[in-house]
C-alpha positions in Angstrom: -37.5 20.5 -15.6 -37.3 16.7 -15.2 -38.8 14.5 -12.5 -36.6 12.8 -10.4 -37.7 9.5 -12.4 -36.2 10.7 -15.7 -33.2 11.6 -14.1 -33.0 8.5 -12.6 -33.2 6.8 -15.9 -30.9 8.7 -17.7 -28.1 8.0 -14.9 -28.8 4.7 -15.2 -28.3 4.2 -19.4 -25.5 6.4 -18.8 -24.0 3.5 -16.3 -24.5 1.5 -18.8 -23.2 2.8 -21.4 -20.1 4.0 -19.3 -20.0 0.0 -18.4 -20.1 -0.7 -21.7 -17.3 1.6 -22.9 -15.0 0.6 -20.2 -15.2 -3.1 -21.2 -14.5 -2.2 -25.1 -11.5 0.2 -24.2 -10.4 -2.1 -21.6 -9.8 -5.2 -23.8 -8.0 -2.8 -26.3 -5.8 -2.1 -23.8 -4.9 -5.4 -23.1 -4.4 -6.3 -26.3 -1.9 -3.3 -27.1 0.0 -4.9 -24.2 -0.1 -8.3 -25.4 1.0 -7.1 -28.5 4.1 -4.7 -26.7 4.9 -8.0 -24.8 5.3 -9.9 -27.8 7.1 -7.5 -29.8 9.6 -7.4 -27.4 9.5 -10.1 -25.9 8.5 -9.2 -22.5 7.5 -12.0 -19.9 5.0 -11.3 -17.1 8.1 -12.4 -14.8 10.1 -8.8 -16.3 7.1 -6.9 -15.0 7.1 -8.1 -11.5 9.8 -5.4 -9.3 13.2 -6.6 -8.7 14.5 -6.4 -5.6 14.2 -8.3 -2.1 11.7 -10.7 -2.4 9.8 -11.2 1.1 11.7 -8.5 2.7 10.7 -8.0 6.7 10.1 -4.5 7.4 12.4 -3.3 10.0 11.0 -2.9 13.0 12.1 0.3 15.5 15.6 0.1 17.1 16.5 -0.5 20.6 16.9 3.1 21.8 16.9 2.9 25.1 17.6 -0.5 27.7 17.5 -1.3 31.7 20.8 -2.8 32.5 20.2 -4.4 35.3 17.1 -6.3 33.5 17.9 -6.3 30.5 14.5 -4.5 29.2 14.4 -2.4 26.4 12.5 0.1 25.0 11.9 1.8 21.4 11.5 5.1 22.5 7.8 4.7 21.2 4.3 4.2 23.0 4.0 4.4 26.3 7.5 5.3 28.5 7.7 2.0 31.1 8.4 2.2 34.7 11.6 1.7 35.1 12.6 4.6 33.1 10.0 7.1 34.3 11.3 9.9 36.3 14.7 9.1 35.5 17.3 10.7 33.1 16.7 8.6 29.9 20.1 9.8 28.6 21.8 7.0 31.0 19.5 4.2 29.3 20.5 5.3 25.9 22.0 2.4 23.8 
């Protein structure tokens, strides 16, 4: 059986050598796509997604909302005061 030293030597050549692999296999990679790209004729702005550019996220609707105060609530965290123990249905929006 091995000694924990060996092991530890053979995990690290294969680190290496896994290292090493990945490098050589990655810059193949990126030349197959350089090639692709030129063949035809892709730009790196035809790779970026199409769509709304600096879209907001939408936040939660207005659910629910006070009408003497105007207050509103999302239905989500923490119910406030001037809804608890009332009949939410009457606050819906």
């Amino acid at each position: 059986m091995a000694s924990l030293k060996e092991i530890q030597a053979q995990i690290e050549q294969l680190q290496q050598q896994a290292a090493a692999q990945r490098e050589q296999e990655l810059s193949g990679a990126i030349q197959q796509i350089r090639d692709l790209m030129q063949e035809f004729g892709i730009t790196v702005d035809d790779l970026q997604p199409k769509g709304k550019k600096g879209a907001a996220k939408k936040s939660g609707t207005v659910q629910f909302r006070n009408p003497q105060t105007g207050d509103t609530w999302s239905g989500r965290g923490r119910m406030p005061n001037w809804l608890a123990g009332q009949d939410r249905e009457q606050f819906r929006v």
